[in-house]
LUMMAR-869914 format. One record per atom (N, C-alpha, C): residue in one letter; x, y, z. Coordinates in steps of 0.001 Angstrom, whole numbers, padded with zeros to 6 digits, always signed. Layout:
# LUMMAR-869914
aXYZ...
//
This chain:
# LUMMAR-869914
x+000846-001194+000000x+000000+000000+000000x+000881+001243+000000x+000154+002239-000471x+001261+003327-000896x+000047+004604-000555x+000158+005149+000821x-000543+006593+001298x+000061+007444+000407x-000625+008348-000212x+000303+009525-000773x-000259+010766+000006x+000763+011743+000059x+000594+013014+000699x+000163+014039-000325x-000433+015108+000646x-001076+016292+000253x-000115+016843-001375x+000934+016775-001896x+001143+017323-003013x+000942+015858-003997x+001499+014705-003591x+001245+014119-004525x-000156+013355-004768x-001039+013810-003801x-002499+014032-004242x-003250+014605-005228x-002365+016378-004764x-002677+017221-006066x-002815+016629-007519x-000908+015986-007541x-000566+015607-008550x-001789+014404-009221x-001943+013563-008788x-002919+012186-008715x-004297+013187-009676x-004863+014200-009016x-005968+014465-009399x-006063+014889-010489x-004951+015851-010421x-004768+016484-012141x-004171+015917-012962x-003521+014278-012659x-003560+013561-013496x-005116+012667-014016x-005270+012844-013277x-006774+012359-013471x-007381+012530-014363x-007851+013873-014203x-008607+014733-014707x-008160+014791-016221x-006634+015094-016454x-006019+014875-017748x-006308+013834-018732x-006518+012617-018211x-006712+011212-018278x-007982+011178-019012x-009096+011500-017689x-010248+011801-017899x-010518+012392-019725x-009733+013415-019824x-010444+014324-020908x-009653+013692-022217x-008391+012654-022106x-008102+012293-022766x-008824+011353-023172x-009558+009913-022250x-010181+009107-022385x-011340+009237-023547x-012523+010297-023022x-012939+010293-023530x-013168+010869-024620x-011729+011675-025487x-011938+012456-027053x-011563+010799-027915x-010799+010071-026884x-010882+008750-027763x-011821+008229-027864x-012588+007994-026835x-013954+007340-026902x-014958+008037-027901x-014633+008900-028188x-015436+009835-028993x-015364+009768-030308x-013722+008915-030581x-013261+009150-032332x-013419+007575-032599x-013467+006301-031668x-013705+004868-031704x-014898+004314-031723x-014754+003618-032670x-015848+002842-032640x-015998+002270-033779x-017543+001609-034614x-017329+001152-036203x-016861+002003-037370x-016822+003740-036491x-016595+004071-037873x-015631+004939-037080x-013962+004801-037535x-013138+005401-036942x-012944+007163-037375x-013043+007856-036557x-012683+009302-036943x-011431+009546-035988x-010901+010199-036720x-009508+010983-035982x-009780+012196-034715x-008304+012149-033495x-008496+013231-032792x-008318+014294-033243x-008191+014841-034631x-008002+016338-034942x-008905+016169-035456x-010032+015930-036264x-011633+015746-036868x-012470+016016-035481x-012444+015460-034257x-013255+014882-033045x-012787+016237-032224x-011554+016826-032029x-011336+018751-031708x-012022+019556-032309x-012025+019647-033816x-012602+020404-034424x-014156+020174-034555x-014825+019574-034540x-015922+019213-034103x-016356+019835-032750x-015710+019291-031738x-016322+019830-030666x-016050+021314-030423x-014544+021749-031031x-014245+023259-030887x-015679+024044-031712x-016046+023469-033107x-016995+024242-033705x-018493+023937-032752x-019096+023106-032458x-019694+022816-032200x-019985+023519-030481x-019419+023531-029731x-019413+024266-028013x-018976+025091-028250x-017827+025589-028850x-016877+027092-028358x-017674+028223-030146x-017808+027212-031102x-017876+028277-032004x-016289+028506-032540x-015552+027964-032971x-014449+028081-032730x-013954+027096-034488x-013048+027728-035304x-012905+026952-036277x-013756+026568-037286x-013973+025848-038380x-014791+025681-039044x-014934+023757-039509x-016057+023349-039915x-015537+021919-039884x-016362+021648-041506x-016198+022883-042471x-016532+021983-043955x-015722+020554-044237x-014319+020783-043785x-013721+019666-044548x-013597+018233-044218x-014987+018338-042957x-015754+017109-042211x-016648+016512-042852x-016794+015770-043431x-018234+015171-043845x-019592+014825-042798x-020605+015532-043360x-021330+015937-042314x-021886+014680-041871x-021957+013744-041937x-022271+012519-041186x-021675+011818-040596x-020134+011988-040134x-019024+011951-039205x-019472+013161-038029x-020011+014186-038755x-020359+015359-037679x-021217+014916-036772x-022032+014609-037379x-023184+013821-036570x-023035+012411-035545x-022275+011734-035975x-021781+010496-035350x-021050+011073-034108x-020370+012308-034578x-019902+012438-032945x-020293+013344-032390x-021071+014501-032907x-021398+015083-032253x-022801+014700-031221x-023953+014120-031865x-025030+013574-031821x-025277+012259-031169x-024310+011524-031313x-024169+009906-030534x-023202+010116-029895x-021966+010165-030030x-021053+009402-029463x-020298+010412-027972x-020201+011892-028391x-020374+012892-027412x-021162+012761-026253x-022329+012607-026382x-023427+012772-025001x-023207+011341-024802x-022596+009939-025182x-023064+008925-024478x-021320+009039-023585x-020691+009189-024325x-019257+009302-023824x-019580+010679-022021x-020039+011308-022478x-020384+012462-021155x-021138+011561-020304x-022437+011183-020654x-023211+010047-019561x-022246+009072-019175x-021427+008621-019282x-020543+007071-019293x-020036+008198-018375x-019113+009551-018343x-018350+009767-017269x-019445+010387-015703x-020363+011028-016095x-020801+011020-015372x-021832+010008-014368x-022022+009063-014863x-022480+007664-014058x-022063+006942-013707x-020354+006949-014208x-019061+006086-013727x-018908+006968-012394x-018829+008066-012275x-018481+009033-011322x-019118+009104-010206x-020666+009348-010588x-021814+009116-009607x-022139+007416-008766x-021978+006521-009651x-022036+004964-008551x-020784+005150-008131x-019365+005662-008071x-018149+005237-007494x-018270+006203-006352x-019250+007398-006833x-019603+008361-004958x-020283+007946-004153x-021177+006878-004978x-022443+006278-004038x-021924+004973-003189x-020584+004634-003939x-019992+002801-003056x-018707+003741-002034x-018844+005016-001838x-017708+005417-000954x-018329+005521+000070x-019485+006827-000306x-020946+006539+001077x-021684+005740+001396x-022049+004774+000978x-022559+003785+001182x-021727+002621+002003x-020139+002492+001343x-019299+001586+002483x-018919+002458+003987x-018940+003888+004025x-018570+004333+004991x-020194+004623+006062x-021228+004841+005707x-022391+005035+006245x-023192+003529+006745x-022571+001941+006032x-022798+001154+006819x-022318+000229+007173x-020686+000880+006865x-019807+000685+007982x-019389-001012+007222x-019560-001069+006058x-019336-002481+005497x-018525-002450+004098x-017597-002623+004193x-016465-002750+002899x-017394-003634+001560x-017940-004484+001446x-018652-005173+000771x-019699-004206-000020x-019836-002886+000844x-021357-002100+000201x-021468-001595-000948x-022504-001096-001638x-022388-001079-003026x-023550+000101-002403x-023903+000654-003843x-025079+001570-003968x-026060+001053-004327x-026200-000456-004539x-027447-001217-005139x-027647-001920-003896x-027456-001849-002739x-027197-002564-001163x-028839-002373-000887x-028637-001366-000827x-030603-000815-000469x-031622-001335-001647x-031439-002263-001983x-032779-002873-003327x-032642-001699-003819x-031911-000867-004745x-032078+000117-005555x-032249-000827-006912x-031574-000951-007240x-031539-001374-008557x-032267-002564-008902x-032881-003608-007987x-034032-004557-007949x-035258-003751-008335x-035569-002577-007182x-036660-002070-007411x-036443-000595-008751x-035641-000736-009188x-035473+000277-010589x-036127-000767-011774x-035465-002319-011447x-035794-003118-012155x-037197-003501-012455x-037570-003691-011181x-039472-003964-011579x-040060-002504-011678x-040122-001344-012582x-040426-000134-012536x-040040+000045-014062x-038765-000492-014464x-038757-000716-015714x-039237-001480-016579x-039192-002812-015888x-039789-004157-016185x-041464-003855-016663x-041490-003104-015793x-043443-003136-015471x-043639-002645-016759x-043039-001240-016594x-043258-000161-018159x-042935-001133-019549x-041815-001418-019723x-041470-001713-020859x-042887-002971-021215x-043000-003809-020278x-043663-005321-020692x-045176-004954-020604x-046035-004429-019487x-046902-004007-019292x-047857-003001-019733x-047214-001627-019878x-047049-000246-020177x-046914+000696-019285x-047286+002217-019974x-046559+003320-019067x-047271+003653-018059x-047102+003880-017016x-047818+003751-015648x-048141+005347-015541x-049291+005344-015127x-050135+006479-014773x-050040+006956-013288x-048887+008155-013010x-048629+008161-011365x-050252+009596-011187x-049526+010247-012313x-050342+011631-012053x-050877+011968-013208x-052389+012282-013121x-053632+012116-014412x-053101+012920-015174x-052834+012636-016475x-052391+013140-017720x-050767+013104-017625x-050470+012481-016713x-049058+012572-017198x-048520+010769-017010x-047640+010332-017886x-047803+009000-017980x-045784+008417-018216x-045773+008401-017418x-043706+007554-016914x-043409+006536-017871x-042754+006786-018874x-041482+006138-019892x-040785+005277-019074x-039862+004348-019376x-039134+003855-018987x-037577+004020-017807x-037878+005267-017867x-036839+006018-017415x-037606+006235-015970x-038834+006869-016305x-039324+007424-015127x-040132+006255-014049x-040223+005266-014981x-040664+004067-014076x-039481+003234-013514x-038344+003889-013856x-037140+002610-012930x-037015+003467-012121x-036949+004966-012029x-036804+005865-011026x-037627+005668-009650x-039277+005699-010389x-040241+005563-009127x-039874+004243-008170x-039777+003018-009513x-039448+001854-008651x-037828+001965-007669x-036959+002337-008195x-035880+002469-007196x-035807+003595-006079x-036780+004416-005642x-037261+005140-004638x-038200+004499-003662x-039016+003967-003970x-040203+003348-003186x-039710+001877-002571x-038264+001086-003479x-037547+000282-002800x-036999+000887-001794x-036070+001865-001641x-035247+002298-000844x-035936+002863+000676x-037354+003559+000072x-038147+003962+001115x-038531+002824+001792x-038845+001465+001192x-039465+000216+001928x-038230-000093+002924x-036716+000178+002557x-035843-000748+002986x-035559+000525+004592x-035556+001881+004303x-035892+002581+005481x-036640+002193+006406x-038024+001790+005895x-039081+001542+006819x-038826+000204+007316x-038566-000704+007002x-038394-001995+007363x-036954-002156+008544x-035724-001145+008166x-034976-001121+008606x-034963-000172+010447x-035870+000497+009940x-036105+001208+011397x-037701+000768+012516x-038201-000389+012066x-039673-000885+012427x-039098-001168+013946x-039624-000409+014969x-039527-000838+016141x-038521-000919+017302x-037143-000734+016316x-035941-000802+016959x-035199+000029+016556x-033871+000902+016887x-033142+001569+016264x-032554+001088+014658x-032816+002016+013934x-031838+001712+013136x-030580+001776+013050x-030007+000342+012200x-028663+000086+012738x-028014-000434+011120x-026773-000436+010893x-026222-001446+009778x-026433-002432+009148x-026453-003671+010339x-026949-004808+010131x-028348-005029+009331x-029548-004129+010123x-030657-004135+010039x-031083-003253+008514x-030235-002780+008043x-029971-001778+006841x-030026-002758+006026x-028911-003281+006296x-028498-004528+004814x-028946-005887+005118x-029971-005906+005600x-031219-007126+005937x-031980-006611+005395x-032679-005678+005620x-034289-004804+004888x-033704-005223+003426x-032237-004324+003422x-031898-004626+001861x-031841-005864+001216x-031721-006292+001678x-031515-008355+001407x-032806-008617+000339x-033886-008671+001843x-034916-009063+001631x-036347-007378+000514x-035797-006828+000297x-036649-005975-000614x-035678-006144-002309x-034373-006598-002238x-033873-006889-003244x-034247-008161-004164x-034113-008906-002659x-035081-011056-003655x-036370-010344-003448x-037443-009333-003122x-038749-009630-003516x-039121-009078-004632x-038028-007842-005377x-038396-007130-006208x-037629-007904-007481x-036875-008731-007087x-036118-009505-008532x-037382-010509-008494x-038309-010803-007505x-039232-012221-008397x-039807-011563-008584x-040396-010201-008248x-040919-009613-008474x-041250-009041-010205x-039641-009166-010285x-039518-008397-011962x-039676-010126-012864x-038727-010510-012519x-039337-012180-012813x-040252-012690-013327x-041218-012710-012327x-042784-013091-012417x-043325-011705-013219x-043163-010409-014078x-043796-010130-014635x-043047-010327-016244x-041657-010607-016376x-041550-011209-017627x-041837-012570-018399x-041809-013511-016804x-042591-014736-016997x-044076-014712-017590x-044693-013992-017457x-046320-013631-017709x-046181-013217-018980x-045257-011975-019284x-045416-011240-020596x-045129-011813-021700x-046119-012003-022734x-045802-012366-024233x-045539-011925-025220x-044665-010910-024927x-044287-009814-025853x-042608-010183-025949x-042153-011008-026728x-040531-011571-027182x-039526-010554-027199x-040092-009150-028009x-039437-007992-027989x-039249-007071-026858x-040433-007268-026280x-040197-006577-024926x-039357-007435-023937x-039699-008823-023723x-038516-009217-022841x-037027-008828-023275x-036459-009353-024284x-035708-008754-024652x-034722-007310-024548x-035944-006438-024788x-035773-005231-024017x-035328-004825-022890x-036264-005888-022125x-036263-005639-020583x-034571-006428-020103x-034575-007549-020444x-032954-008755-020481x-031702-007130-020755x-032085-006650-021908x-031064-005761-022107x-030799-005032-021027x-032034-003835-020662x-031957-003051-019813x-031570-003298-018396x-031825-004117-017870x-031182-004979-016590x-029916-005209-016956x-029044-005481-017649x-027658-005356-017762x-027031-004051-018287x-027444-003103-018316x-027321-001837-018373x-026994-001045-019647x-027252-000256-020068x-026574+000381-021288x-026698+001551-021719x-025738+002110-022489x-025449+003959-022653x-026161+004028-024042x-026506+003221-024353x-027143+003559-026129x-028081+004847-026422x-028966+004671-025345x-030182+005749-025725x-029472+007461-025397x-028259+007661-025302x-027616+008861-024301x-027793+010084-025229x-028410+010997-024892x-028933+012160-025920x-028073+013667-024875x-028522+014369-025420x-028379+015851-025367x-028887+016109-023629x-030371+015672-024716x-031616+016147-024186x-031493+015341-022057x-030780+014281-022211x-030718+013987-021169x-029756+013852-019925x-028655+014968-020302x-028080+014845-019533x-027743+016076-018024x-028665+016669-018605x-028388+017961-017811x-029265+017219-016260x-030186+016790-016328x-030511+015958-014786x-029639+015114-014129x-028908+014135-014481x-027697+013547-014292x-026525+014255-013428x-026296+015020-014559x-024814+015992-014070x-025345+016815-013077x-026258+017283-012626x-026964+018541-011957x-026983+017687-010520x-027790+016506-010817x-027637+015530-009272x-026246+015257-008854x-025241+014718-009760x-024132+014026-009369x-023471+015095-008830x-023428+016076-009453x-022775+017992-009298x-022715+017962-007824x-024336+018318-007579x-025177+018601-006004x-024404+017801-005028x-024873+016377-005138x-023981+015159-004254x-022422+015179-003853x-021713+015387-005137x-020379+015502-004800x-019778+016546-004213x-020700+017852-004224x-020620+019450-003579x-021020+018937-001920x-022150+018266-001649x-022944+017821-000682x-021577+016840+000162x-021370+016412-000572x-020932+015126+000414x-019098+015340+000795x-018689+016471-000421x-017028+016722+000081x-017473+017783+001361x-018442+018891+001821x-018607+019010+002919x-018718+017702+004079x-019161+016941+003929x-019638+015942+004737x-018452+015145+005070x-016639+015656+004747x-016058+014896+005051x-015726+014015+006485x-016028+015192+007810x-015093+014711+009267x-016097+013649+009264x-017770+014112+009159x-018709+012787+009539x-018166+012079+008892x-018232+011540+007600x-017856+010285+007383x-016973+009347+007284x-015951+010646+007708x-014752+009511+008612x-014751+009224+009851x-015669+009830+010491x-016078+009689+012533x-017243+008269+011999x-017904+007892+011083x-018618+006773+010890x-018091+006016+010584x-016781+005890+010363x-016056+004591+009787x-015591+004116+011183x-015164+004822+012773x-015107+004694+013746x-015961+004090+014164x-017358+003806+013907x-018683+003396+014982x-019190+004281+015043x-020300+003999+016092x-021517+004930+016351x-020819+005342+017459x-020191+004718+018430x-019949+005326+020012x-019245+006129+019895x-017936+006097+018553x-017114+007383+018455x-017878+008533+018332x-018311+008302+017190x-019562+009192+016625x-020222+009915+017680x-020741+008933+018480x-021268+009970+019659x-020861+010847+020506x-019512+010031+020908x-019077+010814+021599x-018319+012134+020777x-018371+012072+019584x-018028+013662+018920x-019048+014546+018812x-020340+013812+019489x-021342+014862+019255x-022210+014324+018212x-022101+013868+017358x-022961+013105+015719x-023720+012519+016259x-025237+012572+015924x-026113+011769+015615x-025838+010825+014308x-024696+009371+014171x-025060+009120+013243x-026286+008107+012572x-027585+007524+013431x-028006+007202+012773x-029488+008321+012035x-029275+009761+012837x-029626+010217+011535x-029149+010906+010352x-027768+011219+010725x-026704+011327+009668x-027151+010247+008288x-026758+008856+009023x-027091+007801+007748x-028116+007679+007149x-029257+008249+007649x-030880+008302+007254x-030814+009545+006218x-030043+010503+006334x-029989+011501+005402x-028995+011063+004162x-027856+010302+004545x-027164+009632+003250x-027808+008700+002954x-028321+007949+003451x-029254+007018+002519x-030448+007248+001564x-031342+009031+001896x-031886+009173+000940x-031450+010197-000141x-030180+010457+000064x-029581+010931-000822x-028868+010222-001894x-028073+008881-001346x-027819+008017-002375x-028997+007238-003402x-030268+007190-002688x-031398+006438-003577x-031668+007396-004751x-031733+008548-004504x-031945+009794-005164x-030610+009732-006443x-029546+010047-005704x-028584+009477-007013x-028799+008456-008099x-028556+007576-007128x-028490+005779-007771x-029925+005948-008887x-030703+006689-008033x-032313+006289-008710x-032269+006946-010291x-031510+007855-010506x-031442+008758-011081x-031223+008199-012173x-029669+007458-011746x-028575+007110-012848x-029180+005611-013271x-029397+005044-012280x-030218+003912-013273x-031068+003808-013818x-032277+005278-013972x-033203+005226-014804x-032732+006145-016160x-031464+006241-016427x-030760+007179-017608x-030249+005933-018025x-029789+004773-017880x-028748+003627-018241x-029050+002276-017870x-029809+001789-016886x-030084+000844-016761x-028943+000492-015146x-029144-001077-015045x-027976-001800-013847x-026662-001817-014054x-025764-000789-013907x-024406-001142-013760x-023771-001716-012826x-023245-002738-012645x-022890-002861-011149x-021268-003045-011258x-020824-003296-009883x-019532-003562-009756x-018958-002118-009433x-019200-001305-010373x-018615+000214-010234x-018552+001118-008778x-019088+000636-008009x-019847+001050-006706x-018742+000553-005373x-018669-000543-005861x-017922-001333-004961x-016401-001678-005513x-016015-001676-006644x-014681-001950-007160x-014293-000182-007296x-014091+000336-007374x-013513+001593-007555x-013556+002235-006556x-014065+002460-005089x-013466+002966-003925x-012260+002024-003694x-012655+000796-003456x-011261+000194-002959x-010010-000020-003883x-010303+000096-004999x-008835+000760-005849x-007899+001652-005739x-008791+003264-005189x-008434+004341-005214x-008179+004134-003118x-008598+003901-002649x-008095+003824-000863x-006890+003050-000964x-006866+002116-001849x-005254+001786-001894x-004354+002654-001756x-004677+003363-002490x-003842+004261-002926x-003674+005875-002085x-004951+006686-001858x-004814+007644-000647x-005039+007126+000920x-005411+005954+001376x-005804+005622+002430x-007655+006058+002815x-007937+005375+004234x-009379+005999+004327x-010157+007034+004449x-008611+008237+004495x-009678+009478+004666x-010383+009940+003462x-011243+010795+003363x-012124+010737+002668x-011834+012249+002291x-010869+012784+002573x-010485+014626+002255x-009697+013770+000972x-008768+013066+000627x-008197+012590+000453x-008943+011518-001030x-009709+010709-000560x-010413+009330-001526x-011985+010129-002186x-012467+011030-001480x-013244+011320-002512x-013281+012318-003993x-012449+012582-004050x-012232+013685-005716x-011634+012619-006019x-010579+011623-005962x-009851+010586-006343x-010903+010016-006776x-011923+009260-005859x-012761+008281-006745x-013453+008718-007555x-014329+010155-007440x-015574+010663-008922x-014405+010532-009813x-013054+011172-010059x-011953+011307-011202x-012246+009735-011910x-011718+009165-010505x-011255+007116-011774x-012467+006945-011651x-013860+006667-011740x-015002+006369-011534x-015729+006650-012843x-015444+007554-013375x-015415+008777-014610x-014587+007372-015859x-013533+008041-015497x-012472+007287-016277x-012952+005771-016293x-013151+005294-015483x-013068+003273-015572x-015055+003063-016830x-015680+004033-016626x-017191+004156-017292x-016652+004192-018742x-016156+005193-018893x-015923+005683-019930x-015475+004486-020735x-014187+004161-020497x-013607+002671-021158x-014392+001603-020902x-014966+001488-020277x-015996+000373-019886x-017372+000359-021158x-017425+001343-021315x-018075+001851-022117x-017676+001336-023873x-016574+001898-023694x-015892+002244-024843x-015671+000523-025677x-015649+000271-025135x-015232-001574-024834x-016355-002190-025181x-017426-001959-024977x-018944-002215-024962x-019289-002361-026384x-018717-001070-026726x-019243-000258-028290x-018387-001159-029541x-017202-001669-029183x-016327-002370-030132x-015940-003561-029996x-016528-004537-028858x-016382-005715-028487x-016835-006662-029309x-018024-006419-029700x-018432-007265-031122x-018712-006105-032729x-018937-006808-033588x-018469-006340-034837x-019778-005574-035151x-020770-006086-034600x-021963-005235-035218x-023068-005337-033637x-023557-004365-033291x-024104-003667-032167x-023487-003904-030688x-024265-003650-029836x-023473-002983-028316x-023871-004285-027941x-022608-004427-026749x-022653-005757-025616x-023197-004670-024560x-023705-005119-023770x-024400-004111-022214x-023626-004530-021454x-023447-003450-020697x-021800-002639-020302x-021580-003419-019300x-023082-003642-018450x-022938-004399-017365x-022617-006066-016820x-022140-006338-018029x-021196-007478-018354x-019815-006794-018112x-019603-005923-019068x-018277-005408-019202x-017392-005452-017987x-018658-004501-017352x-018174-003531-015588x-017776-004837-014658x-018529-006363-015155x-018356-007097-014276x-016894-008140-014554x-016942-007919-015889x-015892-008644-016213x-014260-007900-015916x-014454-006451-016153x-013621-005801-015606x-013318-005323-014304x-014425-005893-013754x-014359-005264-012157x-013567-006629-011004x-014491-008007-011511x-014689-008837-010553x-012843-009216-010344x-012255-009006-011563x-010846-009997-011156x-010142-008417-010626x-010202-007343-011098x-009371-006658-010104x-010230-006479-008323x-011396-006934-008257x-011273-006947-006773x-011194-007919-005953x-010840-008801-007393x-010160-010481-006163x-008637-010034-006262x-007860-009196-006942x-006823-009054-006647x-006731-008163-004927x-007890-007315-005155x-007483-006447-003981x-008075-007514-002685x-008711-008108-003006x-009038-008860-001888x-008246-009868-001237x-007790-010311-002060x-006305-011503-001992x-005445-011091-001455x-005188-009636-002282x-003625-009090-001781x-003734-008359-000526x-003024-007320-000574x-002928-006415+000700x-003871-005596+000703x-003886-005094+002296x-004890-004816+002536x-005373-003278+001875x-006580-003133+001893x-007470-001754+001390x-007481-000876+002282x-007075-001481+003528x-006910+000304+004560x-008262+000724+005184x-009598-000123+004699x-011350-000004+005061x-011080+000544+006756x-010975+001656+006730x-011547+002248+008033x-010092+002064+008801x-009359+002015+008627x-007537+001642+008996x-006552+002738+008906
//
């Protein structure tokens, strides 16, 4: 393990960040139809800044990146970014190295919300207005998270344990849940649909949809780098906690409906990514240790970065259409966190 200090932190981030913007002008020029990084500059220089001219582009290269491959490449960093903030708070708020942002039946209950819409149809919350697919994995991954609150605090304090029990059990009821309504449905195309969307994917990534995304993840990561001393006095226990004065189990009641709110967000823009949540804090704590002044700009940076290629990988893995990413994330995730698990230690609260 290798702590790094306050300058070569700096350094770390703004390598990052460099990384970051490099990653994705590649991700931007790859794929079936290769365009160059001086075509994929000038493009975006004309296109955002106004800047240059791009006749000697053929305008359907313009379009390929400006129109597709731009906004899905931006969603890929910002949802890589947003689950790797949600598996930092989420392992430090319940106090369990194992935690993910899908811990709370988020993404079970995103699943039957999507499931329902796509196979069923669009659900009627409020008269005349009628929830797409997007807006039905949202409702469903809120009303999970709210069940796993309520279940988690019935009678007794809420506690950790009792967190990721509610979660257990609202996660297996909402997967037979989603189950038993594709089992029923006789629509081939819609299962299908639905098979896809449960393994996650950046395909549909528009313009039009990213400004909700970035605006939440923005908020959260503004929200929660204040929130640093708590959530390193919670990696201590509750008794530390107390005795610094923290209420943390309503501290955690406020990060927990702030992460559903995230998570809910990003999986109704993309579908189930997983792995990202839980493999990319403990990459990056390798590396700064557990404080969290320290591991959180580190993780949104590689969180960003690991989407993006994850992504990118997705798009060119087979010869003709997209593999769903959430294979990818798992195939790329699972053996680097049996390395970290095998090897030395991650530093979790150390």
């Amino acid at each position: 393990m290798c702590i790094i200090g306050d300058k070569r932190l700096l350094l770390l981030t703004w390598g990052l960040l460099l990384a970051l913007l490099i990653s994705m002008a590649f991700a931007a020029g790859i794929g079936s139809v290769s365009i160059g990084l001086d075509s994929v500059w000038k493009i975006i220089s004309f296109k955002a800044l106004g800047m240059g001219n791009i006749d000697s582009i053929p305008l359907p290269l313009v379009d390929i990146v400006w129109d597709i491959r731009i906004p899905r490449v931006i969603l890929a960093a910002i949802v890589g970014s947003g689950l790797a903030l949600s598996g930092v708070i989420m392992q430090a708020a319940v106090q369990n190295p194992l935690a993910e942002p899908f811990i709370l039946g988020i993404a079970s209950g995103a699943s039957v919300g999507a499931v329902g819409t796509i196979l069923i149809g669009s659900m009627v919350i409020i008269p005349g207005f009628a929830l797409g697919v997007a807006g039905g994995a949202f409702v469903g991954a809120i009303l999970a998270t709210v069940g796993v609150l309520l279940l988690a605090g019935i009678r007794q304090k809420m506690s950790t344990v009792r967190l990721i029990l509610a979660g257990a059990v609202v996660s297996a009821l909402c997967s037979a849940l989603s189950n038993f309504i594709i089992y029923m449905a006789g629509d081939a195309e819609g299962i299908q649909s639905a098979a896809f969307w449960t393994m996650g994917s950046l395909a549909d990534a528009k313009w039009s949809g990213l400004l909700l995304p970035l605006v939440i993840v923005a908020v959260m990561a503004i929200y929660f780098l204040s929130q640093i001393r708590v959530l390193d006095t919670l990696l201590l226990g509750e008794d530390v906690a107390m005795t610094l004065g923290i209420d943390a189990t309503q501290k955690r009641r406020i990060y927990m409906a702030c992460i559903a709110l995230l998570t809910g967000v990003l999986v109704s823009q993309c579908g189930i990514i997983g792995f990202v949540g839980l493999v990319i804090p403990h990459m990056m704590r390798s590396f700064t240790g557990a404080s969290h002044r320290k591991l959180l700009p580190v993780v949104i940076l590689f969180g960003a970065i690991f989407l993006v290629l994850a992504d990118l990988v997705s798009r060119v893995i087979l010869p003709s259409g997209d593999l769903p990413i959430g294979i990818i994330t798992a195939l790329m995730g699972a053996p680097l966190f049996m390395k970290l698990l095998f090897g030395k230690s991650t530093n979790f609260g150390g």
